[in-house]
C-alpha positions in Angstrom: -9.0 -47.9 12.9 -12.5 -47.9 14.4 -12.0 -50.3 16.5 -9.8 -48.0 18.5 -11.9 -45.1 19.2 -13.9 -47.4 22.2 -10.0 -47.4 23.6 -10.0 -43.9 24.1 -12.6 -43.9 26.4 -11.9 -47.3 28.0 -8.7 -46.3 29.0 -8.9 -43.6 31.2 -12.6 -45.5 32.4 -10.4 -48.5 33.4 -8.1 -46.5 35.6 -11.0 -44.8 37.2 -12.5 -48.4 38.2 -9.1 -50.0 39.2 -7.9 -46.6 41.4 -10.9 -46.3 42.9 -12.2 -49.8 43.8 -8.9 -51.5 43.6 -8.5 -50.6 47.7 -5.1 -49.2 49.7 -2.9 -52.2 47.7 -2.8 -49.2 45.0 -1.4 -46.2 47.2 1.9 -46.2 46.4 1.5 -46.8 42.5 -2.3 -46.0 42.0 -1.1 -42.4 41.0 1.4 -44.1 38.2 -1.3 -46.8 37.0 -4.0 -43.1 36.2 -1.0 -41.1 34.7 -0.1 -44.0 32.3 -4.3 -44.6 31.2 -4.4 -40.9 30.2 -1.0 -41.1 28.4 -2.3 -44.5 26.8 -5.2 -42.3 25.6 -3.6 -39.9 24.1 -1.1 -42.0 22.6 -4.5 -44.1 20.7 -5.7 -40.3 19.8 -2.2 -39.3 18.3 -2.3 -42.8 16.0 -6.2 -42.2 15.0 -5.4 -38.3 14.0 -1.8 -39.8 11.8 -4.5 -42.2 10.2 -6.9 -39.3 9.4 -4.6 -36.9 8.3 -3.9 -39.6 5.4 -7.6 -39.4 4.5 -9.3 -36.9 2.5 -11.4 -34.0 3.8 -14.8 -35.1 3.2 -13.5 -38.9 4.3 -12.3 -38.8 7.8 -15.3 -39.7 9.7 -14.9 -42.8 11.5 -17.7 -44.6 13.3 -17.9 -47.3 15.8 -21.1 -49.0 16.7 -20.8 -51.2 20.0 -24.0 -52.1 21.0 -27.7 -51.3 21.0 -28.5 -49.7 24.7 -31.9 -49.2 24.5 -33.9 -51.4 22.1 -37.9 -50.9 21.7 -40.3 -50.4 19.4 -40.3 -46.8 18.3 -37.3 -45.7 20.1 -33.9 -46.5 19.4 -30.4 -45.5 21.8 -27.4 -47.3 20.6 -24.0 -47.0 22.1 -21.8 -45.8 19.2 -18.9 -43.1 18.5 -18.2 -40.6 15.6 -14.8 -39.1 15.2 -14.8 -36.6 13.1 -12.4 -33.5 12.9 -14.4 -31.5 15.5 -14.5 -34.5 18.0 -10.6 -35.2 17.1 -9.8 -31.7 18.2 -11.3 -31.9 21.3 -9.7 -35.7 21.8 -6.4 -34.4 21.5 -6.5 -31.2 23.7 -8.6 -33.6 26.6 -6.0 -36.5 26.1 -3.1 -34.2 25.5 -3.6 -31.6 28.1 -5.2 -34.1 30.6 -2.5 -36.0 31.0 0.1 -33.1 31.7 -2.1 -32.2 34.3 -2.0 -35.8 35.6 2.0 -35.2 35.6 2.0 -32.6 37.4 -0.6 -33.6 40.1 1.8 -36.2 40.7 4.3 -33.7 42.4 1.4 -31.4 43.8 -0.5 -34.5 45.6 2.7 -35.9 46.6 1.8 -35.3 50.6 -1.8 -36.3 49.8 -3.6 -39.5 52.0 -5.9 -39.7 49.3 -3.6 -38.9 46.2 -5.2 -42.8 44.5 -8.3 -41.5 44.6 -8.0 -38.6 43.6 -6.3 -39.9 40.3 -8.9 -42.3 40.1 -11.5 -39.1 39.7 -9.2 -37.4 37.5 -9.1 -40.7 35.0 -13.2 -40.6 35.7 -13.2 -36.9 34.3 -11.3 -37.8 31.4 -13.0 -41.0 30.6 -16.5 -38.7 30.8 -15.2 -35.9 28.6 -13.9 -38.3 25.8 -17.5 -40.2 26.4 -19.0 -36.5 25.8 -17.1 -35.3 22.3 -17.1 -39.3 21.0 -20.9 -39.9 21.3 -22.8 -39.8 17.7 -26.3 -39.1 19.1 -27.2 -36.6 22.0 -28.0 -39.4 24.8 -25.4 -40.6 24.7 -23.8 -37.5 24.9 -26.1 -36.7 27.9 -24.5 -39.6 30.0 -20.9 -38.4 29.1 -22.9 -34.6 30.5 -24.0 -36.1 33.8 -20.8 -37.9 33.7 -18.9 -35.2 34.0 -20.8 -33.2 36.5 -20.2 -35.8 38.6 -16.9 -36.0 38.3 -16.4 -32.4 38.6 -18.4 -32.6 41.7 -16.1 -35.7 43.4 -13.0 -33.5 42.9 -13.6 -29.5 43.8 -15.0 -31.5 47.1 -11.9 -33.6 47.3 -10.7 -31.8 50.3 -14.0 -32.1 51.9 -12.6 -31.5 55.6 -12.7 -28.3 54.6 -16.5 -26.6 54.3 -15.9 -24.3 51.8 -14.8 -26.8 49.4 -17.8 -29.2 50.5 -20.0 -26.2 49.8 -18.4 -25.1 46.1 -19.0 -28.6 45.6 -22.5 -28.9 46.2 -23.1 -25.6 45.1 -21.7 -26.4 41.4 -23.5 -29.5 41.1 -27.1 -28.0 41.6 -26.0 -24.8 39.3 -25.4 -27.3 36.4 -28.4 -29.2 37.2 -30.2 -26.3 36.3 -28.4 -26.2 32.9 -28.7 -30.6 32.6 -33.2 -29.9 32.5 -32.4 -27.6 29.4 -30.1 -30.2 27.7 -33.0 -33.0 28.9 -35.6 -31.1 27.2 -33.7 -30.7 24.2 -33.4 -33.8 23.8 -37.1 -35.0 24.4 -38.3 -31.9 21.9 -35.8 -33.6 19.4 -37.3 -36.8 19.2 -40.6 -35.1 19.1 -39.7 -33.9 16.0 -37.2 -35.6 14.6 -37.6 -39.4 15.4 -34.3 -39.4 16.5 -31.5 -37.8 18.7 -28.5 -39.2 16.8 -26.6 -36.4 15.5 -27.0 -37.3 11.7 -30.9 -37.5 10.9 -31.4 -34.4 13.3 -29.0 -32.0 11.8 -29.5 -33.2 8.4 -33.2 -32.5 8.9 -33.5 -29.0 10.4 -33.8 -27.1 7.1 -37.2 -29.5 7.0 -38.2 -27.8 10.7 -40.0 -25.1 11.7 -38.0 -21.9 12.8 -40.5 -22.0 16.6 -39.3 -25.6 17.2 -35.4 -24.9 16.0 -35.8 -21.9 18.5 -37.0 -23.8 21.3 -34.7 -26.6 20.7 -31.6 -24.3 20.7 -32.6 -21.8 23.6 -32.6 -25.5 25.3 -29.4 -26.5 24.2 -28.0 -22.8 25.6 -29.3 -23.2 28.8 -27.3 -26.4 29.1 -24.0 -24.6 27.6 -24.4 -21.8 30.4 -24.7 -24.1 33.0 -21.9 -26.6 32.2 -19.2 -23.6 30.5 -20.4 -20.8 33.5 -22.0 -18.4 31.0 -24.4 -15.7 32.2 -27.0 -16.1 34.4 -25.7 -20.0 35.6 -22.0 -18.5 36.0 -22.0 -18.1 40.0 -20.9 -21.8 40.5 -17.1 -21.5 38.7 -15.1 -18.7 41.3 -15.9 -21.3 44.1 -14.9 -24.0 42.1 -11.4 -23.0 43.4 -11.6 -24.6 45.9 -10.7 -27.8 44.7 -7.2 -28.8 44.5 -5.1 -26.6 41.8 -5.1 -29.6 39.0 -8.6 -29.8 39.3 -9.0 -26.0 38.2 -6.8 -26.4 35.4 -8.6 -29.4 34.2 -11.9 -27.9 34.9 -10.9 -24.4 33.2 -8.8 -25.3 30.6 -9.4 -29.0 29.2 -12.5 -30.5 29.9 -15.9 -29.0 31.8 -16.4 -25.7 30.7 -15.3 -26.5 26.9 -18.3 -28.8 26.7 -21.1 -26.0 26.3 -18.7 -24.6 23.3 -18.2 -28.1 21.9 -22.6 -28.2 22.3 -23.5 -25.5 20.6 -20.7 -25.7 17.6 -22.1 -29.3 17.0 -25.2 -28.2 16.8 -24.7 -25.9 14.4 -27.2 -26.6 12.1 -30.2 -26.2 14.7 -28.5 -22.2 15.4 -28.4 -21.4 11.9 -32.2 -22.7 11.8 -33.4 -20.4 14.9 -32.2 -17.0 14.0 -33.5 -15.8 17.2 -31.4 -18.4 19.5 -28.4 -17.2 17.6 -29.0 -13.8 18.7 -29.1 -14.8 22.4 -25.9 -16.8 22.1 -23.9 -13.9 21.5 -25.7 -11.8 23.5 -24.9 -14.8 26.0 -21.0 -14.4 25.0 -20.4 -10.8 25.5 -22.5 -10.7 28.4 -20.4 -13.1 30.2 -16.9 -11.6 28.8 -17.2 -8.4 30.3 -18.8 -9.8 33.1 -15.7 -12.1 34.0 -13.1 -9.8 32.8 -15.0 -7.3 35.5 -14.7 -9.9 38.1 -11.3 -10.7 37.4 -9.8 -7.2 37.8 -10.9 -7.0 41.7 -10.0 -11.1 42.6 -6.8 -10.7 45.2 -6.7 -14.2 45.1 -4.9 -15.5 42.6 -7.1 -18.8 41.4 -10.4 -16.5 41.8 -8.4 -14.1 39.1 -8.2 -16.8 36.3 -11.7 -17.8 37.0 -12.9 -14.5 35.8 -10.3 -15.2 32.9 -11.7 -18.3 32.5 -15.2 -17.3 32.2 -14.1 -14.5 30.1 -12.6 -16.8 27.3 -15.1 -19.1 27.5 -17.4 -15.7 26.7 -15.6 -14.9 23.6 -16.0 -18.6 22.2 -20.0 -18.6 23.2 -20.1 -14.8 21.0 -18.0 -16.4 18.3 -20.6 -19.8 18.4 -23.2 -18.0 18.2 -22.1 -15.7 14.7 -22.9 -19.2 12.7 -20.2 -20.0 9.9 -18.3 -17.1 10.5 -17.4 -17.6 13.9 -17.4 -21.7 14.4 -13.8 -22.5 13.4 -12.4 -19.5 15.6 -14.7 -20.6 18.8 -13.0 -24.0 18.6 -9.6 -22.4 17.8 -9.5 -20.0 20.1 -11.0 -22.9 22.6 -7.9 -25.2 21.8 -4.8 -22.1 21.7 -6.7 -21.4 25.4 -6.5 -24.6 26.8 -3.0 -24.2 26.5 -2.0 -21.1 28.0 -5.0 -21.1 30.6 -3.8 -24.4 31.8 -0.4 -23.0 32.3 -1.9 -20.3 34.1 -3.3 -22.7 36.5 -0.7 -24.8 36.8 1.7 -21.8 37.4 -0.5 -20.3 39.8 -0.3 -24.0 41.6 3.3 -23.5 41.6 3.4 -20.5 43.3 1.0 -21.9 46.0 3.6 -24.5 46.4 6.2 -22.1 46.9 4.1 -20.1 49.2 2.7 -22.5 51.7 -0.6 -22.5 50.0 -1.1 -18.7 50.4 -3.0 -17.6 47.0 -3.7 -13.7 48.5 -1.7 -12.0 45.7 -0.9 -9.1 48.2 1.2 -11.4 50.3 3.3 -12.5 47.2 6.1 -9.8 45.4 9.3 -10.4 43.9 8.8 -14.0 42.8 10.7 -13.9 40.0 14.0 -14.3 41.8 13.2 -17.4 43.6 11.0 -19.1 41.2 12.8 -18.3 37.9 11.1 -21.6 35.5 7.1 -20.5 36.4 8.0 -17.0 36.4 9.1 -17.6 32.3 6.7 -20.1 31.7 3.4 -17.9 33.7 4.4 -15.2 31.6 4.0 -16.7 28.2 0.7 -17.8 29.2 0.2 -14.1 30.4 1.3 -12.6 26.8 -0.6 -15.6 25.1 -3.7 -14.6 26.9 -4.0 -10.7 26.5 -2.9 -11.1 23.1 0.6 -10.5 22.1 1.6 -10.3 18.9 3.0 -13.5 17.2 1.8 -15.6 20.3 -1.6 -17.9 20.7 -4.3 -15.7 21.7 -2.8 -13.1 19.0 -4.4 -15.4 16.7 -7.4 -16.9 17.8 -8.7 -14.4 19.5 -8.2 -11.2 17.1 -10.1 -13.8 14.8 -12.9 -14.0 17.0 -13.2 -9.8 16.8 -13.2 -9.8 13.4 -15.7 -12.3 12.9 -17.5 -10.1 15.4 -17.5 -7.3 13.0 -18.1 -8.9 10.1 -21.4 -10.0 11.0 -22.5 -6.8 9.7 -24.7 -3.9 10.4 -25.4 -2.5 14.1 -25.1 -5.6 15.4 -21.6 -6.4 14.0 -20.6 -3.3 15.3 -21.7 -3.5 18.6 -20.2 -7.1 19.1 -16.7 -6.4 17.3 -16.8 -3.3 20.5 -17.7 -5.0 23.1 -14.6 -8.0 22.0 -12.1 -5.0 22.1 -13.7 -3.5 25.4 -13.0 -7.3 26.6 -9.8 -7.4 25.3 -8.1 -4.3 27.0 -9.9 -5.7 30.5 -8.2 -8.4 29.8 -4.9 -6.7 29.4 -5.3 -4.8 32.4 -6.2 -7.4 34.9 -3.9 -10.3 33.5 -1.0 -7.3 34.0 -2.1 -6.6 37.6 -1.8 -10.4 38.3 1.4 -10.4 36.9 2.8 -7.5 38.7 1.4 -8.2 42.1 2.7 -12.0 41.6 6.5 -11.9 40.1 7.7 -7.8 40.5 8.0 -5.5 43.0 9.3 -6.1 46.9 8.5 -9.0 48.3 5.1 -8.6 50.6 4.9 -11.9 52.5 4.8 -11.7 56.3 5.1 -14.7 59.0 2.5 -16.2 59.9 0.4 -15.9 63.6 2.7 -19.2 64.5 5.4 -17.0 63.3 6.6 -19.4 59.9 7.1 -17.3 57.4 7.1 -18.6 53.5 10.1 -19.4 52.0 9.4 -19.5 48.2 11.6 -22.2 45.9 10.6 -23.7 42.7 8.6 -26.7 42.5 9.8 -29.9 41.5 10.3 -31.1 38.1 6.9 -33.3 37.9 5.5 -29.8 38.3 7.6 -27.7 35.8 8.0 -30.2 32.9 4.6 -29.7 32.4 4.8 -26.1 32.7 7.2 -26.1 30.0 5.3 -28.5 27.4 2.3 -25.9 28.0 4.0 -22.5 27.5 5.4 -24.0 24.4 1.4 -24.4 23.1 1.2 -21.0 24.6 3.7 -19.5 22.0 3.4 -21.5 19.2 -0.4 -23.3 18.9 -1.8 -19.9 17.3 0.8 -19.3 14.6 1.2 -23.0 13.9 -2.8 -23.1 13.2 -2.7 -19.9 11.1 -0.2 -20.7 8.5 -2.1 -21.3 5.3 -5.2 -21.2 7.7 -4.6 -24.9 8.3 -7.1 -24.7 11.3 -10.0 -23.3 9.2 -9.5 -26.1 6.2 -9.1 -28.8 8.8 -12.5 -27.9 10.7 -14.6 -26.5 7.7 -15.8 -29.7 6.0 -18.0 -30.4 9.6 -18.5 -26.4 10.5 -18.7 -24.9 7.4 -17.4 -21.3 7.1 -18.4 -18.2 5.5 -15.7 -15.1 6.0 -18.9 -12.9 6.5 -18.7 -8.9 5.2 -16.6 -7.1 7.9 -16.2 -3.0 7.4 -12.9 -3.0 8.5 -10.1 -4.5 7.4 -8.1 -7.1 9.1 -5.3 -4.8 9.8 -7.7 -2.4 11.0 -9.2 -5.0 13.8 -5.2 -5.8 14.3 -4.4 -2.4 15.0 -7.5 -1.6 17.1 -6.9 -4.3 19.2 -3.0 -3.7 19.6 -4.5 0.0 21.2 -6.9 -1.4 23.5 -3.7 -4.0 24.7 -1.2 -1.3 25.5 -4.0 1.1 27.1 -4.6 -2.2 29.4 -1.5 -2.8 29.9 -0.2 0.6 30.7 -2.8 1.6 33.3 -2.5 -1.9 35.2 1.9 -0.8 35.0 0.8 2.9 36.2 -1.9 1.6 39.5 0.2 -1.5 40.6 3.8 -1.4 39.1 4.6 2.4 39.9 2.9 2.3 43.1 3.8 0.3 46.2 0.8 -2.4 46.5 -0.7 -2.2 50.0 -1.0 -5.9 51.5 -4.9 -5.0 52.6 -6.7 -4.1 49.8 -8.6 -0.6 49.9 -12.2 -0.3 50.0 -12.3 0.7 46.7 -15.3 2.5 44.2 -18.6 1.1 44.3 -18.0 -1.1 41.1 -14.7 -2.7 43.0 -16.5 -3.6 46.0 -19.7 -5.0 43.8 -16.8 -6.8 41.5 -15.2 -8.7 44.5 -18.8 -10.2 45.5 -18.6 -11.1 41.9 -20.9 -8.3 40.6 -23.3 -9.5 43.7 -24.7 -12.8 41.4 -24.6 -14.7 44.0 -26.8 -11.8 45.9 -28.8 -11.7 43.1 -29.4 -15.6 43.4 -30.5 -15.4 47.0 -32.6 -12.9 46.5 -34.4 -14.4 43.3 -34.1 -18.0 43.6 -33.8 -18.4 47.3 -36.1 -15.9 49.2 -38.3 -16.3 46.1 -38.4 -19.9 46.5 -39.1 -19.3 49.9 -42.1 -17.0 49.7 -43.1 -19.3 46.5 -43.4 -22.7 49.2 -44.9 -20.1 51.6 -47.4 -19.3 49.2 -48.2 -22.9 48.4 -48.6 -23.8 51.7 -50.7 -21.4 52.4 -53.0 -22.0 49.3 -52.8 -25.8 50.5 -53.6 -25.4 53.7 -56.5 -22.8 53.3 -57.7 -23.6 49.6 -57.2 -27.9 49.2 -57.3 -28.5 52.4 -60.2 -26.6 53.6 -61.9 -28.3 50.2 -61.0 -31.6 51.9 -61.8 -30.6 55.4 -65.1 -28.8 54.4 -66.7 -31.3 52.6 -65.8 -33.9 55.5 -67.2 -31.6 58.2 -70.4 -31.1 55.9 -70.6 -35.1 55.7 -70.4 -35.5 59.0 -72.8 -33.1 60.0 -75.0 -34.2 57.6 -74.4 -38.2 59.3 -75.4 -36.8 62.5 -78.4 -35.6 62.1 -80.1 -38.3 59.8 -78.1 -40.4 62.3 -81.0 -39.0 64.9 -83.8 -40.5 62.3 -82.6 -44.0 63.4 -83.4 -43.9 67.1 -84.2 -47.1 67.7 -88.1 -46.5 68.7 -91.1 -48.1 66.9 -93.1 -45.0 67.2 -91.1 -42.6 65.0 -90.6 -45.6 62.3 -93.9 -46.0 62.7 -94.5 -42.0 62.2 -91.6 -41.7 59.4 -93.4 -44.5 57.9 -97.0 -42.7 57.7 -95.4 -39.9 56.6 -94.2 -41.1 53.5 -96.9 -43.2 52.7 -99.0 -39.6 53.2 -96.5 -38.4 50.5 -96.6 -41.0 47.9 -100.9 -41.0 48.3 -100.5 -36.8 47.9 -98.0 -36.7 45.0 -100.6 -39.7 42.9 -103.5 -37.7 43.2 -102.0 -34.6 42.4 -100.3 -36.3 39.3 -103.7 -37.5 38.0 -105.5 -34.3 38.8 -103.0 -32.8 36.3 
């Protein structure tokens, strides 16, 4: 069974090469050929998980060694896999989830020139991601990082005619680039002390490691986790991300790219529980960033811009629950997985209603889709009720687990955590609610356009909803399904360890508490936007709504730090070039050659004054000998 896990990354790699170098022979089944490469990888994941299921706990690590990449004295890369049950977890939602977003991007791209290549990125992303989780050392898992930037980069600029998508894209590759130095020097500081950067000799040697360099090592490894999952302060890239074709965001948001700093840190585990310190500032990281995005996401009238507050929201609450240690591990990753499916069908839903809406995503123009798009309307608000937590659905489970773990680290701290995951959770209530409402109820709000075409909302087609469906089925039963027997924890435990912590409330308690927080949410979201006629140009709004639709001004901020300070920085330089090395430089050749030109007047060219220079010195040397003897 080894031998396969180089197929699940070869698959979706060989589609990428075919699609995109294969030419315009490929158009009218290049789209079929990247579909079947992500099925054919999932299909290869589905056999290696049957295989390891038959396997006992501690005995279901596979590895696969291909070939030696970098071979020299003292340093040693090698180009090999581990598939364990972490890594299988994140196989099968990337593979599984993937390729229901390549399904659907088949109806969505339908009209598309470029609809080869952009499969042939999609099978790129994939190929990258699997790369990413697969890798048994952190090189190699750097490539699959870089891989995937790329990647992401190629398709949120797909429709590069348009600026703003050209922008986004530039815009998230440099943000992440910020967040690649941290996982570079990570690296580097690992072989400094380890020897190594394969994944076994570094974790197994951290209890043998100072706590300074485990701190060091693991505020590294969270820079690159905030740049590559959009946590606070590298966040600013993922809103305009939306900008890419709809696919792309639910690939980005759900499956692949912003999972990767959550699949970092949990595998690093070991290096966190080391660095006390680190720990802290992941979950100061993670609630941070969860209230920042919920905040975001209540003022968004756009409905993509919406779920990417959600989005970076989520990924918040996985970042708090990484950063508890034991306690919180298996709930990061299964609160990661239950959101990959219902935030996924979000996105795809929301691409639905675009389709039915002639692209329009202003939710003030939308109203009353529920009658003319019946199958998203059912399967957006599954995901809806998964998301802010409905009891008996997926984010019931996984995330009221993350709350409790909150609280049971103990202490202020635990406290202050568990609060700030039920603050999140009632934003998260209110502003998934106001999506809702202003999508699928009320009158309808659309208006022709200035060529006078109005919309004329219908349900997409079934290469669009099929996947839909598959989705909101993960929606309502991944959670439960995980829960029973707490199948989830026992599966993940043997490579995360867990400890239940000491929480001071009880789980019901935490249940209860968070069942409040949901119907508060809920019910003022009904009261502002389902009692009230919803005006089609938003209001001005308080000071904290206007500040929340600029996305709590970070990309001000940036500017204004990291731009004009940048700028005044290479002022600053210049000027101490220009006036301090350069006037060094400049001096000192002035002083040379007015020094040349005057003992350049000693070498006239008449016998006299060699004649006098000569006397001179003799003079000199006569006056210096008898003064020496006289001494």
């Amino acid at each position: 069974m080894e031998n396969l896990i180089a197929l699940l990354v070869a698959a979706p790699l060989l589609g990428a090469a075919v699609l995109l170098c294969g030419g315009r022979a490929l158009d009218r089944a290049g789209h079929w050929l990247g579909t079947l490469l992500a099925a054919a990888s999932f299909v290869i994941a589905v056999v290696l998980f049957t295989d390891m299921l038959g396997k006992g706990a501690e005995e279901r690590t596979l590895s696969q060694h291909l070939f030696s990449w970098i071979p020299v004295e003292g340093f040693q890369a090698d180009v090999a896999f581990q598939l364990d049950q972490l890594s299988m977890t994140f196989v099968l939602l990337i593979s599984g989830v993937g390729t229901l977003i390549h399904v659907y991007s088949i109806g969505y791209m339908e009209h598309d020139e470029r609809r080869r290549r952009f499969f042939g990125y999609l099978n790129l992303f994939l190929a990258a991601m699997l790369l990413l989780v697969l890798a048994d050392n952190y090189l190699l898992l750097y490539v699959g990082w870089e891989g995937v930037g790329l990647a992401s980069y190629l398709l949120i600029g797909f429709w590069q005619h348009k600026p703003s998508a050209a922008t986004a894209a530039k815009k998230a590759f440099l943000v992440n680039r910020v967040g690649d130095v941290g996982l570079s020097i990570a690296i580097m500081l690992m072989f400094t002390t380890f020897g190594t950067f394969a994944f076994g000799p570094v974790l197994e040697a951290t209890g043998q490691t100072s706590e300074g360099k485990l701190t060091a090592i693991g505020l590294m490894l969270l820079l690159a986790a905030c740049g590559k999952s959009a946590q606070v302060p590298l966040q600013s890239w993922l809103g305009d991300a939306m900008e890419g074709p709809t696919p792309v965001s639910a690939l980005i948001h759900a499956a692949t790219m912003v999972t990767a700093g959550v699949y970092l840190i949990v595998r690093s585990g070991a290096i966190f529980n080391g660095a006390p310190d680190a720990q802290l500032v992941v979950t100061i990281v993670g609630a941070v960033t969860l209230l920042f995005g919920a905040i975001v996401g209540c003022a968004k009238d756009d409905i993509k811009k919406a779920l990417a507050g959600s989005t970076m929201s989520q990924i918040g609450y996985m970042i708090l629950a990484a950063g508890l240690g034991p306690i919180g591990y298996v709930f990061a990753i299964m609160h990661l997985v239950t959101h990959g499916f219902f935030k996924a069908g979000l996105f795809l839903g929301a691409g639905s209603v675009m389709h039915g809406m002639n692209d329009e995503v202003d939710m003030r123009k939308y109203g009353g889709l529920r009658k003319y798009m019946p199958v998203t309307f059912v399967t957006f608000g599954l995901g809806y009720l998964a998301i802010i937590g409905f009891p008996g659905l997926s984010g019931f489970f996984s995330k009221d687990k993350i709350i409790e773990a909150a609280f049971a680290k103990g202490g202020t701290e635990g406290w202050l955590l568990g609060s700030v995951a039920l603050l999140g959770a009632a934003i998260t209530a209110y502003y998934m609610t106001r999506v809702m409402i202003m999508t699928f109820f009320g009158d309808k709000r659309w208006q022709p356009d200035a060529d006078g075409h109005a919309p004329h909302p219908h349900e997409s087609p079934k290469s669009m909803t099929i996947p839909m469906i598959v989705l909101a089925f993960g929606s309502v039963f991944a959670g439960g399904f995980f829960s029973i027997g707490d199948r989830f924890m026992h599966w993940l435990e043997p490579v995360t360890r867990h400890d239940h912590g000491n929480s001071p409330l009880s789980a019901a308690t935490v249940t209860g508490a968070t069942m409040v927080v949901l119907v508060i949410g809920v019910a003022l979201a009904y009261v502002q936007y389902g009692r009230r006629p919803v005006p089609v140009t938003a209001p001005r709004g308080s000071l904290l709504t206007r500040a929340a639709r600029r996305d709590l001004l970070q990309d001000d901020f940036n500017h204004v730090v990291l731009v004009r300070g940048g700028e005044h920085l290479t002022r600053s330089l210049v000027y101490v070039d220009h006036s301090l090395v350069d006037g060094v430089v400049n001096g000192t050749a002035a002083s040379m050659g007015g020094l040349s030109g005057r003992l350049r007047k000693l070498q006239n060219g008449y016998a006299r004054s060699y004649a006098v220079s000569m006397f001179g010195g003799a003079a000199v040397l006569i006056a210096a000998t008898l003064l020496m003897r006289a001494v």
